[in-house]
KETI-348346 format. One record per residue (C-alpha): residue number from 1; residue in three letters; chain; x, y, z. Coordinates in steps of 0.25 Angstrom, whole numbers. Layout:
% residues N
n:res:chain:c1:c2:c3
NUM:ALA:A:X:Y:Z
...
//
This chain:
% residues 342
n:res:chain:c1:c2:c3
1:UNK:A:776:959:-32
2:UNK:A:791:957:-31
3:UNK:A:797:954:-17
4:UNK:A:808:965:-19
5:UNK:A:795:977:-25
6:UNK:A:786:974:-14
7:UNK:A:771:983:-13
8:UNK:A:770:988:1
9:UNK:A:761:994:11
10:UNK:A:762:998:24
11:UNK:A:751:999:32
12:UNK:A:753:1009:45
13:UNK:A:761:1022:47
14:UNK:A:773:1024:37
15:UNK:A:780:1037:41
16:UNK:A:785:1043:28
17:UNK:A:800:1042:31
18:UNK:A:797:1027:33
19:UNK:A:790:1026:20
20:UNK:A:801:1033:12
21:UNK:A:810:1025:20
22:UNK:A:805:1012:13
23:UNK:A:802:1015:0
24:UNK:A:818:1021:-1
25:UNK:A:823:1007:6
26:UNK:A:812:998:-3
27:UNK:A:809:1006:-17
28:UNK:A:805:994:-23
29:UNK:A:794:991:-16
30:UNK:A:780:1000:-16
31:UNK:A:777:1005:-1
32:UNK:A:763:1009:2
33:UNK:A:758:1013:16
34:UNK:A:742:1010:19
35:UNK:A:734:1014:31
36:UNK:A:739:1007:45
37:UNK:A:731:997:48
38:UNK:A:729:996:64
39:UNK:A:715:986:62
40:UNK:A:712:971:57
41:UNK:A:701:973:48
42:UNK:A:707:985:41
43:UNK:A:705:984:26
44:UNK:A:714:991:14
45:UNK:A:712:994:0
46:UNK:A:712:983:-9
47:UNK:A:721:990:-20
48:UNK:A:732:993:-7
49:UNK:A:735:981:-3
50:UNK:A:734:972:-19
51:UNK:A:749:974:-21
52:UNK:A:754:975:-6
53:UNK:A:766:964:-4
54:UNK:A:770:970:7
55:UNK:A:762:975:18
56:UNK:A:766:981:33
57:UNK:A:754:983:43
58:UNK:A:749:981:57
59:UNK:A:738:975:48
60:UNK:A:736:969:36
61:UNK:A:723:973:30
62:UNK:A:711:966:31
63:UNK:A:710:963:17
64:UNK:A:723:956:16
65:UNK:A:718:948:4
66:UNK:A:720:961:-3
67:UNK:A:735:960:-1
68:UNK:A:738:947:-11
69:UNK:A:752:952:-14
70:UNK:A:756:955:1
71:UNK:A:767:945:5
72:UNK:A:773:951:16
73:UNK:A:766:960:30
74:UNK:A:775:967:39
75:UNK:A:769:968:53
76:UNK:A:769:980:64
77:UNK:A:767:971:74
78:UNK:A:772:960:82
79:UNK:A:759:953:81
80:UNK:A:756:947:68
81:UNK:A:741:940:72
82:UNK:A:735:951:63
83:UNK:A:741:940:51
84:UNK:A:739:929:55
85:UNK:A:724:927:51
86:UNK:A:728:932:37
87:UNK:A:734:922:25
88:UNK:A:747:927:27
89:UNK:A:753:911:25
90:UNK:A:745:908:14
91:UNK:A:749:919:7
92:UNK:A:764:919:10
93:UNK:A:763:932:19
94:UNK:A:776:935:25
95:UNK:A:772:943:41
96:UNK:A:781:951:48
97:UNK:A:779:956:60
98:UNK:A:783:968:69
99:UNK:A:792:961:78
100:UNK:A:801:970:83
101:UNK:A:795:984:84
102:UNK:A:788:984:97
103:UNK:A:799:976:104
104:UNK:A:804:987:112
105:UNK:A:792:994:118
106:UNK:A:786:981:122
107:UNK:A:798:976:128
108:UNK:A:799:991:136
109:UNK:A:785:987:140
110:UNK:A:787:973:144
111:UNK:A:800:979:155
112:UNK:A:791:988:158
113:UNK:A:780:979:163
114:UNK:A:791:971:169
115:UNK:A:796:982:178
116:UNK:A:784:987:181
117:UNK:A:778:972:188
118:UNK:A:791:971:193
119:UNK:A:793:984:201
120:UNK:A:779:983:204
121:UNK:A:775:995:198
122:UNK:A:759:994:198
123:UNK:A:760:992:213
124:UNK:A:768:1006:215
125:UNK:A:759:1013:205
126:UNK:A:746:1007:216
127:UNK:A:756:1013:228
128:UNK:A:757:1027:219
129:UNK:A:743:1028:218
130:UNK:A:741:1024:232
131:UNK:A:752:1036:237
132:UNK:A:759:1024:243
133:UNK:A:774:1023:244
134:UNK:A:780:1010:243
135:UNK:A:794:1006:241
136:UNK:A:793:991:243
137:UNK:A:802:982:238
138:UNK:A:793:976:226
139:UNK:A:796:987:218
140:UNK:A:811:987:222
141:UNK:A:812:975:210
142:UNK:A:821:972:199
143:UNK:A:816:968:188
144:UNK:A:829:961:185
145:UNK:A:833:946:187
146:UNK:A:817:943:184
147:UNK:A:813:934:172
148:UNK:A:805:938:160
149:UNK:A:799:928:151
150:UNK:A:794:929:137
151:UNK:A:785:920:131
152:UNK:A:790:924:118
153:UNK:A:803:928:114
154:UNK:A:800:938:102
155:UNK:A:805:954:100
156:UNK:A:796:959:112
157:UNK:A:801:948:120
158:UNK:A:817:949:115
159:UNK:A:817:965:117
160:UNK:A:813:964:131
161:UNK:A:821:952:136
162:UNK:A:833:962:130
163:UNK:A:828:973:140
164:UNK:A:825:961:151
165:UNK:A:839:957:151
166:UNK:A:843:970:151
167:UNK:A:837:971:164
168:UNK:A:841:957:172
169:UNK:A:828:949:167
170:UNK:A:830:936:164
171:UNK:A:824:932:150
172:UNK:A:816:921:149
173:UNK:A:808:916:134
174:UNK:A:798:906:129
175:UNK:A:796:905:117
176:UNK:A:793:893:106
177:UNK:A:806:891:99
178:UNK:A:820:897:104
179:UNK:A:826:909:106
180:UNK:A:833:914:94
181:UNK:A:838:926:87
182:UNK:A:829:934:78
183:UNK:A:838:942:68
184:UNK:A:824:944:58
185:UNK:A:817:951:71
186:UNK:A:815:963:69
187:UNK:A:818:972:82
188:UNK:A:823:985:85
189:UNK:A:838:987:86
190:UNK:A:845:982:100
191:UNK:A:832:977:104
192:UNK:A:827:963:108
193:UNK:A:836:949:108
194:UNK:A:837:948:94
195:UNK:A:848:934:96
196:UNK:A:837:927:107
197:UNK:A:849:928:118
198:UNK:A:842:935:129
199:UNK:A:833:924:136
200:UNK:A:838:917:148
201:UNK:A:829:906:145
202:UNK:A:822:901:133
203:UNK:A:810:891:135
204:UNK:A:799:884:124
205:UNK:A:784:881:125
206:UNK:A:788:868:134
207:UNK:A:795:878:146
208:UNK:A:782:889:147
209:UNK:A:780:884:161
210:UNK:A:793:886:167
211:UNK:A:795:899:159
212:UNK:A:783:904:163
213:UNK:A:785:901:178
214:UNK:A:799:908:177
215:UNK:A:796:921:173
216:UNK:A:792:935:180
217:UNK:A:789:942:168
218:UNK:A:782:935:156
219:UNK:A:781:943:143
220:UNK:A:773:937:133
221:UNK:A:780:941:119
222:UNK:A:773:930:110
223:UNK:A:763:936:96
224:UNK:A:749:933:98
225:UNK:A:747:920:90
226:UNK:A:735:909:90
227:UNK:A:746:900:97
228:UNK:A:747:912:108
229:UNK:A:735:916:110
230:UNK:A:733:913:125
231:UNK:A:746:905:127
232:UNK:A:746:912:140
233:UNK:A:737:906:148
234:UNK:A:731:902:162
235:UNK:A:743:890:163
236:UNK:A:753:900:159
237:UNK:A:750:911:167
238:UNK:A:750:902:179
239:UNK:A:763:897:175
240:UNK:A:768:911:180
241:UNK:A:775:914:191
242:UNK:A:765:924:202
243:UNK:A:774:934:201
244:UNK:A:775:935:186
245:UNK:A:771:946:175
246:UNK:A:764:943:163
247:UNK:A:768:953:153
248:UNK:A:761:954:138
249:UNK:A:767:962:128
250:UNK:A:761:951:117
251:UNK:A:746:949:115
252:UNK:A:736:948:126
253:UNK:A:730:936:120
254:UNK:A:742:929:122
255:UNK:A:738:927:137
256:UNK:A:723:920:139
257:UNK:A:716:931:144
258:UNK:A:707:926:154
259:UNK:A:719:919:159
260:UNK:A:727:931:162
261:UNK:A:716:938:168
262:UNK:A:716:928:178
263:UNK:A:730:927:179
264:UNK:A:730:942:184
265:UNK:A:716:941:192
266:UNK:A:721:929:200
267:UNK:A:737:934:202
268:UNK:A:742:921:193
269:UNK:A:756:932:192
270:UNK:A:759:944:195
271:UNK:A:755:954:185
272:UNK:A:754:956:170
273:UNK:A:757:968:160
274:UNK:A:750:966:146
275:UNK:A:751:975:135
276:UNK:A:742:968:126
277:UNK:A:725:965:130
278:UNK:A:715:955:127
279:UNK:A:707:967:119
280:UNK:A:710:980:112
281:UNK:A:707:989:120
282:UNK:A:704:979:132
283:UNK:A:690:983:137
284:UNK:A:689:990:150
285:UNK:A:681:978:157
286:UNK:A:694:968:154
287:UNK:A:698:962:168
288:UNK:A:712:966:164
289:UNK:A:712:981:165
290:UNK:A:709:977:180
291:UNK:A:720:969:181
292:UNK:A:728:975:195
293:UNK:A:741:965:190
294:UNK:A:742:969:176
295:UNK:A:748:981:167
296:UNK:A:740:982:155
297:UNK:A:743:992:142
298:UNK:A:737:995:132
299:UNK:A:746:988:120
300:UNK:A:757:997:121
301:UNK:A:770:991:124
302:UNK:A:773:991:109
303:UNK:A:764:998:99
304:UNK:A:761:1005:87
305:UNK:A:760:1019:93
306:UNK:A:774:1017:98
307:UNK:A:785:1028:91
308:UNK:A:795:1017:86
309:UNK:A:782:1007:80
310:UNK:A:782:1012:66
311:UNK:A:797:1015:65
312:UNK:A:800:1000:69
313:UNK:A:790:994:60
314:UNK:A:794:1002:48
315:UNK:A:807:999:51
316:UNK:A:803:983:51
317:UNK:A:796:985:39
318:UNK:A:808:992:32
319:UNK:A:817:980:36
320:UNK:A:808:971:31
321:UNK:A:805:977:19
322:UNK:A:818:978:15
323:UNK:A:820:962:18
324:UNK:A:809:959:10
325:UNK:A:813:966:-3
326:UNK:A:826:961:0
327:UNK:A:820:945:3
328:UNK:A:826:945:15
329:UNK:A:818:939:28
330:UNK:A:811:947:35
331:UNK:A:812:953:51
332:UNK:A:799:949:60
333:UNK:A:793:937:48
334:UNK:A:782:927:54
335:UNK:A:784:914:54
336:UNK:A:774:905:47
337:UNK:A:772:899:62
338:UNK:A:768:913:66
339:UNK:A:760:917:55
340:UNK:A:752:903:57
341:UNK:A:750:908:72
342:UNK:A:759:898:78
//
């Protein structure tokens, strides 16, 4: 099957205005639309999925071996672990993810965890409940002149430094390599620091400790990966000032779980916020729920229910599509290194 006529199917909601859309912009190429699948373990047609070049999912199916002719997955998500136990290399897959559609409620939701801690709203919600009036000075703050460290400097990560900044904080990333522009990133328009300019400091694997003992708030912005599956543990969260806030908008396995209950039993810092659990749904007898120094949700800083979700990620794929007929690169593609889970 010729790059420039490729066979695709989508596999989730395809309003039929976006549909038309695409098959106006691409007529070379064959579009088919499949059931959304929302499970691992979910299972297609073999007759669906023996022409497919081009597939965009949340998913791949199960039978993935019934795709021989796929040479290209467009992602909804950020995450990309649902590939990575799948011969994507060996086969000369090309991945892109959804980097880029859920950056702006997540940031909204990472401010919002910030300002929350920081005017010490879960202690004036105790004082409503109790009929009790205080005006005391703790939740007189500004949030502004305080410094908010990313482990991870990705489109999460770039979109709320740029509403940070906005506000007074000072920016603080670590990450692996440096800090650079990202003109194949996809991201919604204005949003984000698409040049890398907006950190105030910059520091590698080599300055963890001093970065970690600088901030008030940590956002942890990295994908879930075998390398950092619980790269946040006892030693790190210690390396936390007592007065700082975790805040988790990634994956809750990034964080040693039996570490971070103990961080919040024993008061190692000042509270957390997560966004992301352990389990799905997180069972009712989880030391967590009990948690008084923690705001828990239930994965929805950025999600698929959201109104812009499906507008984003068609509008991604449409990008996308067009560079790939066209041989251009692609916005949001894997690395080798990421797709080997490094």
């Amino acid at each position: 099957m010729s790059a420039h006529q490729p066979n695709v199917l989508i596999l989730l909601n395809t309003p039929e205005e976006n549909l038309a859309a695409l098959r106006s912009a691409h007529p070379q190429a064959q579009i088919n639309t499949g059931p959304w699948i929302a499970r691992a373990g979910e299972r297609l047609p073999a007759e669906m999925l023996a022409e497919v070049e081009v597939m965009f999912c949340e998913l791949p199916p199960a039978n993935f071996d019934d795709c021989p002719r796929l040479r290209w997955i467009q992602l909804t998500s950020a995450g990309y672990t649902q590939v990575l136990n799948l011969p994507i290399l060996a086969r000369g897959i090309r991945v892109t993810n959804g980097l880029g559609n859920f950056d702006v409620p997540i940031a909204e939701w990472n401010l919002m965890m910030m300002l929350w801690w920081h005017r010490h709203m879960p202690d004036a919600q105790a004082s409503q409940r109790a009929r009790v009036f205080d005006r005391g000075v703790k939740y007189q703050r500004e949030l502004r002149g305080s410094t908010v460290g990313f482990y991870g400097y990705g489109g999460i990560a770039r979109e709320t430094a740029r509403l940070a900044k906005a506000m007074g904080l000072k920016i603080w990333a670590l990450t692996r390599g440096p800090v650079a522009a990202r003109p194949l990133a996809y991201r919604v328009e204005g949003t984000g620091d698409p040049d890398g300019r907006l950190p105030d400091r910059v520091f590698g694997p080599d300055g963890i400790d001093e970065f970690l003992g600088g901030v008030d708030y940590l956002i942890l912005s990295l994908p879930l990966t075998p390398a950092t599956q619980g790269i946040i543990g006892e030693r790190e969260l210690r390396k936390l000032k007592p007065s700082a806030v975790l805040i988790n908008c990634a994956r809750g396995a990034i964080v040693e779980e039996q570490a971070y209950i103990r961080c919040l039993r024993e008061g190692w810092i000042r509270g957390s916020s997560t966004d992301v659990h352990y389990a799905y749904p997180l069972p009712p007898e989880h030391p967590l729920w009990a948690m008084p120094n923690l705001i828990m949700t239930a994965h929805i800083s950025g999600a698929s229910g959201g109104a812009h979700f499906l507008p984003r990620a068609h509008d991604l794929f449409a990008r996308n599509l067009g560079r790939y007929c066209s041989g251009q690169p692609l916005l949001n593609e894997l690395s080798r290194a990421q797709l080997e889970g490094k």
